[in-house]
MILUMSE-595453 format. One record per atom (N, C-alpha, C): x, y, z. Coordinates in pm, whole numbers, padded with zeros to 5 digits, always signed. Example, Ala and Ser with C-alpha at 12.3 -4.5 7.8 and 13.67 -1.06 7.14 Angstrom:
REM residues 2
+01319-00569+00780;+01230-00450+00780;+01320-00330+00780;+01285-00225+00708;+01367-00106+00714;+01290+00003+00787;
***
This chain:
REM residues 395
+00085-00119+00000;+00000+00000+00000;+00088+00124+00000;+00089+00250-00089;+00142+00337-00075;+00108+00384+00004;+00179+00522+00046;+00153+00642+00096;+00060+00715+00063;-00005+00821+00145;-00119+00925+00104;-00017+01001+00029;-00094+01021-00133;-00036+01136-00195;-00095+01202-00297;-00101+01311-00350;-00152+01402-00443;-00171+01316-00548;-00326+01285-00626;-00356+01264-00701;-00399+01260-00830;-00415+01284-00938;-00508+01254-01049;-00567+01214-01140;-00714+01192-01156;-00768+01115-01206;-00807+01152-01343;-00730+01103-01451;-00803+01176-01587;-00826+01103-01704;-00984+01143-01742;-01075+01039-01779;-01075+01133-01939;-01021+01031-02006;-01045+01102-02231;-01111+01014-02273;-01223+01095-02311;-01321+01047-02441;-01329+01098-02581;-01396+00985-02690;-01427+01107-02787;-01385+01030-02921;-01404+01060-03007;-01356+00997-03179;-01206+00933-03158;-01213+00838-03173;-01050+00767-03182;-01013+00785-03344;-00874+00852-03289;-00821+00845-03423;-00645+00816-03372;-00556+00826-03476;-00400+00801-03437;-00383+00915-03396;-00280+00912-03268;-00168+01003-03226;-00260+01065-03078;-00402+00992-03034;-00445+01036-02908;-00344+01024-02794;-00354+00900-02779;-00274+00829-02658;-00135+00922-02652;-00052+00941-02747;+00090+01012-02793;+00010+01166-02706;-00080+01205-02741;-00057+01329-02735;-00079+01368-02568;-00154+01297-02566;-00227+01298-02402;-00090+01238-02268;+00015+01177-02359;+00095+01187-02232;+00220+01231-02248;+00244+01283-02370;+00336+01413-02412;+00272+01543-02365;+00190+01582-02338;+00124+01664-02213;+00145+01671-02104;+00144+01577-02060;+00228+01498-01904;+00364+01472-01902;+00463+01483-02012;+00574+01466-01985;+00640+01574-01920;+00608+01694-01947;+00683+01792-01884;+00708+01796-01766;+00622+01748-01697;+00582+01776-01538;+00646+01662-01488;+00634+01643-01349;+00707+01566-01231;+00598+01490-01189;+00574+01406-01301;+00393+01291-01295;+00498+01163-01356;+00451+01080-01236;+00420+00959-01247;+00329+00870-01292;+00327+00761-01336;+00168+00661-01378;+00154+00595-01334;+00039+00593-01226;+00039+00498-01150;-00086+00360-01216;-00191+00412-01277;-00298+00286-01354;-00301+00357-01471;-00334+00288-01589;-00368+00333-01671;-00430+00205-01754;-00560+00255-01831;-00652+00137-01961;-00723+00257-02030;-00740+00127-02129;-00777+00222-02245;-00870+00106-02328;-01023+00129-02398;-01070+00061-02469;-01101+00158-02587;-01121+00075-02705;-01193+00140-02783;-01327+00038-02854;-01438+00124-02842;-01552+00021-02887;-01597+00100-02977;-01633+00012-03133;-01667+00081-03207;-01564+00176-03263;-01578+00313-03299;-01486+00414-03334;-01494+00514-03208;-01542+00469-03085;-01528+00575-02950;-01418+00536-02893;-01283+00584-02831;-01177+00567-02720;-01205+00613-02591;-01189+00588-02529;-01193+00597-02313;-01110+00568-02306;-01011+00691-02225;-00874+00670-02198;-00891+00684-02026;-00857+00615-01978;-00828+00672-01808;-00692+00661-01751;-00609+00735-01677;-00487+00733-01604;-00502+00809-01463;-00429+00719-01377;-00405+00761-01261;-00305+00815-01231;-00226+00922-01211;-00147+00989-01203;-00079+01023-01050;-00002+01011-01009;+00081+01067-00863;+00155+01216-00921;+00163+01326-00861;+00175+01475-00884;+00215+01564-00797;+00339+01679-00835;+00306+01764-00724;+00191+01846-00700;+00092+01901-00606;+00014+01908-00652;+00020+02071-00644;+00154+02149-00660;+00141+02264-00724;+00153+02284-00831;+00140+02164-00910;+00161+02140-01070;+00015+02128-01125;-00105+02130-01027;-00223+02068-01083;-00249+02161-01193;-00270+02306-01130;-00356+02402-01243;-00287+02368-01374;-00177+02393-01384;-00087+02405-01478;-00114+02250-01585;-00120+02162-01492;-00151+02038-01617;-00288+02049-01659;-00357+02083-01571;-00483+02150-01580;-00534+02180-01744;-00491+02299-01701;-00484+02397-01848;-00431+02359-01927;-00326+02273-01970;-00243+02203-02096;-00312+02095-02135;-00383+01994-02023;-00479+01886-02078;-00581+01969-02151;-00634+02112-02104;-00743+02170-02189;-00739+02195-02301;-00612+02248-02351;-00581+02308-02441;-00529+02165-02535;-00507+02050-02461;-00484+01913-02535;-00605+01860-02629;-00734+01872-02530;-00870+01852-02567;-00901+01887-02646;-00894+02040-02680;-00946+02120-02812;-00852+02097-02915;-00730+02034-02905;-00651+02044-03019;-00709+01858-03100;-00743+01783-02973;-00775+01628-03067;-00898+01647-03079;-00994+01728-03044;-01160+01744-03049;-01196+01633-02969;-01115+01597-02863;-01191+01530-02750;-01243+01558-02589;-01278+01492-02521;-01337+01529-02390;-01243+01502-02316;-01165+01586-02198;-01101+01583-02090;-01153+01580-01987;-01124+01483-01889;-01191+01540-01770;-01060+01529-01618;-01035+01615-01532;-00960+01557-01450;-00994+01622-01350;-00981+01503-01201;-01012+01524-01093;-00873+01513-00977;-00885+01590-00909;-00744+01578-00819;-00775+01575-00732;-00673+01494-00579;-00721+01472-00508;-00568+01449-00416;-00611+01424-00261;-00522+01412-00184;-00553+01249-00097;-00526+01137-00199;-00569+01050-00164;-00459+00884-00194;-00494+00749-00135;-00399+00668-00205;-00390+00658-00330;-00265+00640-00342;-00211+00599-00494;-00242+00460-00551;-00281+00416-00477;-00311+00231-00522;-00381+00269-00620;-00341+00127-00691;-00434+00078-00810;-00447-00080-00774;-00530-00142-00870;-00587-00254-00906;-00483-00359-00852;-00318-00341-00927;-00194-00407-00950;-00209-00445-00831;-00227-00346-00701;-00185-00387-00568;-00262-00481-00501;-00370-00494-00589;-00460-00562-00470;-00467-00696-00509;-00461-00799-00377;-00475-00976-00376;-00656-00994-00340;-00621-01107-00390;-00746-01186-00405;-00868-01164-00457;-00830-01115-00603;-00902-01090-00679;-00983-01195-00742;-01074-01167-00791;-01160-01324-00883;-01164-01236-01020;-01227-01346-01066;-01242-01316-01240;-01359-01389-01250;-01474-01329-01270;-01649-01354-01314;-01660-01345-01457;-01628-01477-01553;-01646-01470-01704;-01798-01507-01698;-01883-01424-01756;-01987-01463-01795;-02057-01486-01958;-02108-01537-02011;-02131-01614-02162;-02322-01615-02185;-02330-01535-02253;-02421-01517-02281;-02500-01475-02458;-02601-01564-02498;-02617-01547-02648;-02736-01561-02681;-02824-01403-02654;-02741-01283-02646;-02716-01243-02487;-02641-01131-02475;-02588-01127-02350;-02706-00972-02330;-02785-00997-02216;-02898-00850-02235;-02862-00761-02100;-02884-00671-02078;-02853-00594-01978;-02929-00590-01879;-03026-00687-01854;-03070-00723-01684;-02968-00826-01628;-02864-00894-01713;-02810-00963-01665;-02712-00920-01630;-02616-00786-01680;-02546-00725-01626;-02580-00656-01530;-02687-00618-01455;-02791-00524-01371;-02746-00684-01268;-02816-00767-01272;-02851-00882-01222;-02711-00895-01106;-02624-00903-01208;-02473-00932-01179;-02410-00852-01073;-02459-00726-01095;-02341-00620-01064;-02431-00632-00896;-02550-00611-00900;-02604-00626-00757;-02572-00717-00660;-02578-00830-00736;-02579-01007-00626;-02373-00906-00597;-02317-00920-00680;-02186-00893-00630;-02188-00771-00511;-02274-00679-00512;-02269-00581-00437;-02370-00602-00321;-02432-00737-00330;-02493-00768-00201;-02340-00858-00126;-02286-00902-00213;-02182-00996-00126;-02066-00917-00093;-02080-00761-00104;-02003-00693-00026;-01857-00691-00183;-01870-00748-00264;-01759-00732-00380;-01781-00586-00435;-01643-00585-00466;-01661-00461-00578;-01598-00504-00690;-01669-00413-00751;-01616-00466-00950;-01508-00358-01008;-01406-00442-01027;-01283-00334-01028;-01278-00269-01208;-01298-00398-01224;-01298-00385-01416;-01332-00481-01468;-01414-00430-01596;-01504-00534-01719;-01463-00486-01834;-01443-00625-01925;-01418-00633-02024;-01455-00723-02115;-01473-00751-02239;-01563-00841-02298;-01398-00929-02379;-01416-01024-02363;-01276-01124-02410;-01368-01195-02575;-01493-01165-02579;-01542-01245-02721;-01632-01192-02782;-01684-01157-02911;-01780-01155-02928;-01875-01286-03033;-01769-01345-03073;-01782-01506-03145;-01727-01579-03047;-01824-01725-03072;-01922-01709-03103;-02097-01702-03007;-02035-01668-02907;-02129-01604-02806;-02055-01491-02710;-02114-01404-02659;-02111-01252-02593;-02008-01313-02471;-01885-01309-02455;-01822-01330-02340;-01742-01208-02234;-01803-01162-02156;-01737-01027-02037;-01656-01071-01923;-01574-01020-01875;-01513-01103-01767;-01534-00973-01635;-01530-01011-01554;-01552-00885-01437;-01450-00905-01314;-01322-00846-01329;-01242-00846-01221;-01303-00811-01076;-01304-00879-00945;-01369-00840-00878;-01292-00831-00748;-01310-00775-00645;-01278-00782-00530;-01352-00741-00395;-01300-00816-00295;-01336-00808-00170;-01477-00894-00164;-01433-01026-00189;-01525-01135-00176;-01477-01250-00159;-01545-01354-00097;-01436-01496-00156;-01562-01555-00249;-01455-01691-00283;-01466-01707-00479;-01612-01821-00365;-01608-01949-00304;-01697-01942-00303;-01841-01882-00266;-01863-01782-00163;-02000-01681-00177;-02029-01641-00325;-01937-01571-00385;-01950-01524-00544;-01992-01637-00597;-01975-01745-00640;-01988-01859-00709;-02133-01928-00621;-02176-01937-00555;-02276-01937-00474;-02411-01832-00493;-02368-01716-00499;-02469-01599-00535;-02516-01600-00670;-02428-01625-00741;-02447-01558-00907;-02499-01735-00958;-02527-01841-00874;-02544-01962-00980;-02706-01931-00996;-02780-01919-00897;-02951-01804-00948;-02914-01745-01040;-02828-01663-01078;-02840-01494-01130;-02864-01603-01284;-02760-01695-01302;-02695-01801-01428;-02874-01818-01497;-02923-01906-01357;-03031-01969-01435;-03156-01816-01442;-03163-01777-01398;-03266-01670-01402;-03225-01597-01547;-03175-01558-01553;-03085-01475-01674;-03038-01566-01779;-03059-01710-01776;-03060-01838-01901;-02896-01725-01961;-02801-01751-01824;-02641-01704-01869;-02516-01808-01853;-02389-01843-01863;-02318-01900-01824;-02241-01843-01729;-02205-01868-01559;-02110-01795-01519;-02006-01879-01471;-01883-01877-01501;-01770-01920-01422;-01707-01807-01318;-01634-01853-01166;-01555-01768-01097;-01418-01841-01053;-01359-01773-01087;-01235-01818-01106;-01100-01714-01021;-01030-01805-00911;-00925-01710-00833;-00796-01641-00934;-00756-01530-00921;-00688-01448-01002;-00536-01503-00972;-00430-01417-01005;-00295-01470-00937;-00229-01546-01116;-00120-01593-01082;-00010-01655-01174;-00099-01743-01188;-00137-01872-01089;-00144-01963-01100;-00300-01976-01204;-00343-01908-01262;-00457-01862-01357;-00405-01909-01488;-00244-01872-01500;-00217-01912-01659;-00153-02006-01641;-00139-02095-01544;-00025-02236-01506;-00086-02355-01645;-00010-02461-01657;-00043-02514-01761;-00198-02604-01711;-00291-02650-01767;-00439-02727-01736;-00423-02837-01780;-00489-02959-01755;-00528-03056-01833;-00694-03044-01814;-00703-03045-01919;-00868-03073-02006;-00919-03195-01998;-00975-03234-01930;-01032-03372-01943;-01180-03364-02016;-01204-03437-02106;-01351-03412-02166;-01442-03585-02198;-01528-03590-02171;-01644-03671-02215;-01662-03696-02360;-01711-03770-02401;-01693-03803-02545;-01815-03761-02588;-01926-03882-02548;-02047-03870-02619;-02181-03725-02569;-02197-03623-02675;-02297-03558-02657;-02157-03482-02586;-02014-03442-02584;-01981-03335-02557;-01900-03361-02662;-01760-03416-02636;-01679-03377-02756;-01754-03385-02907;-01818-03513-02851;-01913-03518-03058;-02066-03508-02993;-02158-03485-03120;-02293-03463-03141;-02386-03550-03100;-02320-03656-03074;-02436-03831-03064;-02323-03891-02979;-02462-03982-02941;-02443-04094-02829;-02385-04218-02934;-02279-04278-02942;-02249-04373-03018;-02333-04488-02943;-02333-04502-02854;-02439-04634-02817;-02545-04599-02833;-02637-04541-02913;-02745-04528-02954;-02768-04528-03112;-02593-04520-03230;-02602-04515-03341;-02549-04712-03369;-02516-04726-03281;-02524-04895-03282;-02623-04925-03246;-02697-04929-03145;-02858-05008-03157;-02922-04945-03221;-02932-04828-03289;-03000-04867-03426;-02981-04938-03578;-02853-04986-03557;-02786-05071-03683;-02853-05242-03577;-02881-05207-03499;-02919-05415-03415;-03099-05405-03398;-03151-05259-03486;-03343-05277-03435;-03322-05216-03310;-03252-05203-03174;-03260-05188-03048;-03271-05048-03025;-03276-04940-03124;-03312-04758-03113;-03368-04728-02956;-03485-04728-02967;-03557-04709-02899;-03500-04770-02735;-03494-04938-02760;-03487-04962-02617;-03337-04920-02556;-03235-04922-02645;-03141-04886-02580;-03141-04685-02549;-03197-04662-02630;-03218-04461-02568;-03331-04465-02508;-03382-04526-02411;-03436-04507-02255;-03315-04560-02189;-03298-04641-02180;-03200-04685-02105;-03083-04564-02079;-03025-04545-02181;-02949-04451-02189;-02969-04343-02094;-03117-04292-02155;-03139-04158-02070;-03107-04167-01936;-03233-04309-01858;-03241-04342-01738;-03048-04340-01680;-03054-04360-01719;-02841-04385-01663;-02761-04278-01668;-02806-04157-01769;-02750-03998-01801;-02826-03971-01655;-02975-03964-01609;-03019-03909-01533;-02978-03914-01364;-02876-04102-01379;-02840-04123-01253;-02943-04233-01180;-03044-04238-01248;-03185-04368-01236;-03117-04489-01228;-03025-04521-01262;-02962-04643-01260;-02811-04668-01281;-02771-04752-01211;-02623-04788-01223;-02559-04780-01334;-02441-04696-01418;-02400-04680-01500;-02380-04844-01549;-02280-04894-01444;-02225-05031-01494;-02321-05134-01547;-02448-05159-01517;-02554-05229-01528;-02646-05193-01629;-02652-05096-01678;-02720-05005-01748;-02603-05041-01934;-02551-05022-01910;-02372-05044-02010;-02429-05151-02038;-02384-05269-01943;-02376-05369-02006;-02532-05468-02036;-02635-05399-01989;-02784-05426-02039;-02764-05343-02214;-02755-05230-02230;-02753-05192-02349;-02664-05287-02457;-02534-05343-02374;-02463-05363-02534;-02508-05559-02547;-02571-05594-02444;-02616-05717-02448;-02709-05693-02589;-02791-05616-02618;-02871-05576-02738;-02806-05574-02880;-02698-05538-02834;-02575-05519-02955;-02549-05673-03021;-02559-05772-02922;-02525-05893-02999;-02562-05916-03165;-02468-06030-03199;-02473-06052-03375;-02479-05896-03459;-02438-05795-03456;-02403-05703-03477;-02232-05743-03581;-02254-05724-03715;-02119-05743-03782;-02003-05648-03707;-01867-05661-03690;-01802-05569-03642;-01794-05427-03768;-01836-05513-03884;-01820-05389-03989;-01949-05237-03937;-02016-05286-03864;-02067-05180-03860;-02004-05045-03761;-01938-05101-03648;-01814-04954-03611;-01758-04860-03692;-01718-04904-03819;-01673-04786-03917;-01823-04696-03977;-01897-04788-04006;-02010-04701-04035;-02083-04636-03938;-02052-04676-03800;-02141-04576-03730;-02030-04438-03703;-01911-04502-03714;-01802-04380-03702;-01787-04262-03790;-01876-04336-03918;-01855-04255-04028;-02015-04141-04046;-02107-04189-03902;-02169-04093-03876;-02152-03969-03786;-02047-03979-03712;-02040-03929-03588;-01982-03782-03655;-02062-03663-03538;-01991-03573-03600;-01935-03461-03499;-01816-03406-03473;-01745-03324-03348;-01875-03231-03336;-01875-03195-03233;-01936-03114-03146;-01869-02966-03193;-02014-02872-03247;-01915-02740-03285;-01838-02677-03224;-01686-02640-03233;-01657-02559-03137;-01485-02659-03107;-01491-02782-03131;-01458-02889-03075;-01320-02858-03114;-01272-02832-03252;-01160-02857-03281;-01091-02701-03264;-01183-02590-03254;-01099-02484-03236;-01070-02521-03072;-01152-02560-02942;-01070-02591-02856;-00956-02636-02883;-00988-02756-02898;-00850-02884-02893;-00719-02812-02979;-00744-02717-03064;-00606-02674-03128;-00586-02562-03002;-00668-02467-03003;-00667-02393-02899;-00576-02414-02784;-00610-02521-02696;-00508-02595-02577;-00426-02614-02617;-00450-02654-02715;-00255-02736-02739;-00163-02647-02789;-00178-02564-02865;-00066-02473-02933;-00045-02356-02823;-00155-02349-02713;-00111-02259-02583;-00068-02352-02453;-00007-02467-02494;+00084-02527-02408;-00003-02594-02284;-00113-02630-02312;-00228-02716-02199;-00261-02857-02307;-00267-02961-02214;-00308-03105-02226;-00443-03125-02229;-00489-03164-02354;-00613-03202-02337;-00637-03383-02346;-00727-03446-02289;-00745-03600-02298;-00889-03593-02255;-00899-03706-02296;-01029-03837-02306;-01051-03927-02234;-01215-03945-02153;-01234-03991-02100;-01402-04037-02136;-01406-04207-02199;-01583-04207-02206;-01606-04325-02133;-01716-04318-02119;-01830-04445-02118;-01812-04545-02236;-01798-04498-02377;-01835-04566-02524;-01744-04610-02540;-01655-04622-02651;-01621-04789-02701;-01496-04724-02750;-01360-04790-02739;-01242-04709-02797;-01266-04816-02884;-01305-04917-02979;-01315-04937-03126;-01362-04821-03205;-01429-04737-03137;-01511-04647-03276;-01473-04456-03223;-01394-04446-03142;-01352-04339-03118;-01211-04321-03125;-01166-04428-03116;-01013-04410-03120;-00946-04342-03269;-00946-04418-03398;-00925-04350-03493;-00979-04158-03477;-01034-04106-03430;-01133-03972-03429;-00995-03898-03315;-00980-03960-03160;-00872-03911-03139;-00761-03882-03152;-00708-04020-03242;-00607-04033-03323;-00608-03870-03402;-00705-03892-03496;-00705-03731-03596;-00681-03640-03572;-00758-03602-03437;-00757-03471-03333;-00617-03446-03256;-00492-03588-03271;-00398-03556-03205;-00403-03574-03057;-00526-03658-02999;-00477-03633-02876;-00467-03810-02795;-00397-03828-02752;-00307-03940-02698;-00326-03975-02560;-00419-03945-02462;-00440-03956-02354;-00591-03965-02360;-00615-04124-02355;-00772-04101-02350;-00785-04299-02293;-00916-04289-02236;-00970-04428-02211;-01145-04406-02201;-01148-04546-02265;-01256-04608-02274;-01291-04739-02282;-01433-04808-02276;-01473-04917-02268;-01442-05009-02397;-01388-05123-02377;-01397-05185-02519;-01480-05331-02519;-01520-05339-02649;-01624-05429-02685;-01545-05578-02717;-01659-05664-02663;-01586-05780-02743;-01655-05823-02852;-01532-05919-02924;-01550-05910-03100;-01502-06056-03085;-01570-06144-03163;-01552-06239-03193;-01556-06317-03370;-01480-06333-03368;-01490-06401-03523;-01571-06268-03569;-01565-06141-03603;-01632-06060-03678;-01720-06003-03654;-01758-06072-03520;-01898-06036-03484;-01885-05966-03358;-02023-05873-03314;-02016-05832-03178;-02093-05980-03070;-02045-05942-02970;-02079-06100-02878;-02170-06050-02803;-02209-05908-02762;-02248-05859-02676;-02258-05835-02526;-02131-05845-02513;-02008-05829-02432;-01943-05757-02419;-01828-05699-02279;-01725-05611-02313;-01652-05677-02246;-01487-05630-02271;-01377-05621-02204;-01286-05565-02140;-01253-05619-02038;-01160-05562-01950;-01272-05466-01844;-01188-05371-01787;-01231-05274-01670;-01352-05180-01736;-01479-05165-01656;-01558-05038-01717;-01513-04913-01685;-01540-04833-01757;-01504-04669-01738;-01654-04629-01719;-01653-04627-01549;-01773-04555-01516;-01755-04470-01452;-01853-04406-01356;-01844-04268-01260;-01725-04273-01162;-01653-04352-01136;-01542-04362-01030;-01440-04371-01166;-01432-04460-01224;-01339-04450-01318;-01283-04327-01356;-01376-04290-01421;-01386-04163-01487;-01309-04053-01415;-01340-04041-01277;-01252-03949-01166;-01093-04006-01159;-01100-04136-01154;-00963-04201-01121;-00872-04178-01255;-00938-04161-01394;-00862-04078-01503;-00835-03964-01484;-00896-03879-01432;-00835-03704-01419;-00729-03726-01305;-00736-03830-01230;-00584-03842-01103;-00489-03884-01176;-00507-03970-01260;-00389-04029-01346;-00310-03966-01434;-00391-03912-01536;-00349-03827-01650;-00284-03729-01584;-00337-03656-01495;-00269-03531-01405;-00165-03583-01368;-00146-03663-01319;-00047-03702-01221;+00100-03731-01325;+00070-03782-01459;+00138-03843-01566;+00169-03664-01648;+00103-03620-01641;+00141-03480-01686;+00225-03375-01558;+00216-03376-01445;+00257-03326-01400;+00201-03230-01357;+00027-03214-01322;-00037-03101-01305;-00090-03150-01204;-00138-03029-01116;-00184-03050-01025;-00345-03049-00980;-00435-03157-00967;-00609-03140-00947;-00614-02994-00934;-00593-02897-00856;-00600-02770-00897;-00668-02724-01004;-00533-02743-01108;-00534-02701-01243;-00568-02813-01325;-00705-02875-01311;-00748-02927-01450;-00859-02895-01450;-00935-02936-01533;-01048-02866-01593;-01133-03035-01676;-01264-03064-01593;-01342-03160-01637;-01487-03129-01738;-01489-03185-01846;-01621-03127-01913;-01684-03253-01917;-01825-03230-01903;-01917-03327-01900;-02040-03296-01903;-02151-03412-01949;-02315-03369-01950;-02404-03443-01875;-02307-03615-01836;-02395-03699-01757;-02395-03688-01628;-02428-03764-01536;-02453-03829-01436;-02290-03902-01423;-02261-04000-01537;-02147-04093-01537;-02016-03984-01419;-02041-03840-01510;-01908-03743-01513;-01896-03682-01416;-01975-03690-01338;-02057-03631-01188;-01844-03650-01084;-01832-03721-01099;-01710-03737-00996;-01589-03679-01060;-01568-03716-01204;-01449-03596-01257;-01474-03485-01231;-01650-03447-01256;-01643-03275-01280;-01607-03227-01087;-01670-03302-01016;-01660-03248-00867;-01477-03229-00826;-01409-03379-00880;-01296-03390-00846;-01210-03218-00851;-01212-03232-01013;-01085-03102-01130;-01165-02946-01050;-01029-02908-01077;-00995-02765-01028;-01119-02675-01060;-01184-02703-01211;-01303-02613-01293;-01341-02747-01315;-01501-02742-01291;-01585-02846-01328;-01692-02811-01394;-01696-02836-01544;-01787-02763-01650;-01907-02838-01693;-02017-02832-01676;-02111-02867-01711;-02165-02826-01819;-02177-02935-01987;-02147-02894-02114;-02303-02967-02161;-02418-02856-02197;-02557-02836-02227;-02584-02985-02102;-02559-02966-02007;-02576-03077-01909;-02716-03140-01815;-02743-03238-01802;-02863-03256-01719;-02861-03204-01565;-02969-03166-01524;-02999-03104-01436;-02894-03060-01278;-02840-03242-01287;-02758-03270-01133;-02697-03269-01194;-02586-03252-01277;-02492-03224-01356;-02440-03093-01346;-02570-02976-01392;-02548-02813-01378;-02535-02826-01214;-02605-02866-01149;-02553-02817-00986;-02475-02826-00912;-02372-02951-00977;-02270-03014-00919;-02162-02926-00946;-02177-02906-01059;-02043-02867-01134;-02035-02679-01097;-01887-02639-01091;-01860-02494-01090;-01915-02356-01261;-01934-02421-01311;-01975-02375-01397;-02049-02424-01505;-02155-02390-01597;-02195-02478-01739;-02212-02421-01814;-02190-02479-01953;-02201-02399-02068;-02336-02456-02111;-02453-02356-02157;-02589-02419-02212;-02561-02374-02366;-02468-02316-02428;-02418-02289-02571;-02425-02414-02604;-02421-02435-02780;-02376-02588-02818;-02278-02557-02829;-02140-02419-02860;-01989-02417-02867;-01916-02453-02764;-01826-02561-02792;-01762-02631-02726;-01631-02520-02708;-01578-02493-02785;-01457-02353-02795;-01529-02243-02680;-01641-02230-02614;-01689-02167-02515;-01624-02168-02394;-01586-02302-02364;-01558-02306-02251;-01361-02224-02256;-01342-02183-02346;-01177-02091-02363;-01248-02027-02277;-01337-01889-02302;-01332-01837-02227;-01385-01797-02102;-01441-01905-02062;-01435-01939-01935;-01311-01937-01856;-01240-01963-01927;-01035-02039-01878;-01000-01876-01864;-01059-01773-01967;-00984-01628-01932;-00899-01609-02082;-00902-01740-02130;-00857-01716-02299;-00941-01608-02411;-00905-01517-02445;-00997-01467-02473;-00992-01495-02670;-01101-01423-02717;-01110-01491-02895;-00997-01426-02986;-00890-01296-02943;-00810-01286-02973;-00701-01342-02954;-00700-01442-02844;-00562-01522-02819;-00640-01639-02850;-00689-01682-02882;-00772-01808-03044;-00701-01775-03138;-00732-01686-03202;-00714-01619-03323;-00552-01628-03384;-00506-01546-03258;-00316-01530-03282;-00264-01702-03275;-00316-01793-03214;-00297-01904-03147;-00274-02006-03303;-00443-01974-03422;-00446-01977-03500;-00309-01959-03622;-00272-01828-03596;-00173-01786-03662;-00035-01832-03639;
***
């Protein structure tokens, strides 16, 4: 915390054009001014410049009058306030959060919504900024003088009332440390339930998607539920895995993540319920090398309606985000679980961010955050990635 000292606060608006910023603190160079904060947006063709300044403050009039005479020369708005007060800024202060919220469209009761619940929990909102506008409305709201869970507690109403996404997330280094991504296969990474595009190649459509549901909902034992469905699967040619593979289609959003993580130095892997015969080639493509799933047994060509080896169910599933982490070198902290079932219920609780992706009901409540978007690339900025560091990431 500094010292009490002579202040000022000076706020430029007005037509952005080149050589503002230049001129407005070649104004200030003369003098015995320091910078203590300074941001700047431009939306649209409008600029908002603000700087916090430390001063003698028998220098005020005098900058005074030169910012005026600055104003009329760019045809913009000056405004400055002086004061005999701390010098702090933002920089200084710990335990900040970061409130990304995702919204499409994003309407202004929900920013109303927002800014209150935070100002009932005694937070203040230091600074907002929008990190996206593809392909849904993403703002982030630096906040302080709260802890992350009350905030994360208050605003999960504000989420569903306001049909918004909110993640809260602790500020600090450890924000950009490296993640592992753990993600769900069916109905998140891709579009369809692959055990539902096989029983309809066996007649079994229908009975195996109740089943299904009942077991997404948590109605019944994953493990029992699995292996009732693929009992249906029997006499099933094995040729039909390529053709149901050759229906399956990524989840939008899917592959700008997965390049996304990886070329910004985070691990992404795989974790399903479904069948590594008919997903594996798909991860293979996508590049990513850390994944498990259930496998089928195959006999002479045929499906037996059977599986093999260990199931990957709701404990499983958690005991992969300990592993993979542990094999990467990251810490539960820092990973990040996406999911929509019931199955995923113990990864998403386990990982550091637990994302609930267009998810069933006990799914959204469990988890620290959900995306109700179908963009899977949504959940970046949740992470604080914003669509310009996509973009360059791209490049």
């Amino acid at each position: 915390m500094q010292n009490e000292a002579f202040t000022g606060l000076i706020l430029l608006s007005g037509i952005d054009t080149p050589g503002i910023t230049q001129a407005l603190f070649e104004t200030l160079a003369p003098f015995a001014v320091t910078i203590v904060d300074i941001e700047q947006v431009v939306i649209r063709d409008r600029v908002i410049l603000t700087a916090l300044i430390a001063l003698d403050k028998s220098h005020s009039k005098a900058i005074e009058e030169d910012l005026a005479i600055c104003a009329a020369t760019l045809k913009v708005d000056i405004a400055v306030a002086f004061s005999q007060s701390s010098a702090d800024s933002i920089a200084a202060k710990s335990g900040l959060l970061h409130v990304v919220v995702l919204g499409n469209p994003l309407r202004p009761s929900a920013i109303a919504m927002i800014a209150k619940t935070l100002a009932m929990q005694g937070a203040n909102i230091e600074r907002i900024y929008r990190t996206a506008s593809y392909p849904v409305t993403a703002v982030e709201f630096v906040v302080s003088g709260a802890t992350q869970q009350s905030v994360r507690t208050a605003l999960a109403q504000v989420s569903v009332l306001e049909n918004i996404d909110i993640a809260v997330q602790p500020g600090g280094l450890m924000r950009w440390a490296k993640k592992l991504v753990l993600m769900d296969v069916d109905s998140t990474l891709i579009a369809q339930e692959v055990i539902d595009l096989l029983a309809a190649k066996a007649g079994a459509g229908d009975r195996v998607k109740e089943i299904t549901e009942s077991a997404m909902r948590g109605e019944i034992d994953f493990e029992k539920s699995l292996r009732e469905r693929v009992a249906l699967l029997k006499g099933l040619p094995q040729s039909v895995i390529e053709e149901v593979r050759a229906e399956i289609s990524l989840t939008p959003g899917a592959r700008t993540l997965i390049r996304t993580l990886k070329r910004l130095g985070h691990t992404v892997a795989v974790v399903s319920g479904g069948f590594i015969e008919v997903i594996e080639p798909i991860l293979i493509e996508l590049g990513i090398t850390l994944y498990r799933a259930n496998s089928l047994e195959i006999h002479n060509g045929v499906l037996t309606g059977g599986l093999m080896g260990p199931i990957i169910d709701r404990p499983a599933k958690a005991q992969a985000l300990v592993d993979f982490a542990s094999k990467e070198g990251v810490g539960l902290e820092q990973t990040i679980a996406i999911g929509d079932g019931a199955n995923d219920l113990d990864m998403i609780t386990a990982a550091g961010l637990g994302i609930a992706f267009n998810a069933k009901p006990a799914v959204r409540a469990a988890a620290d955050s959900a995306v109700s978007q179908p963009y899977l690339d949504s959940v970046l900025y949740l992470m604080g990635i914003t669509r310009e560091d996509v973009e360059e990431a791209d490049n």
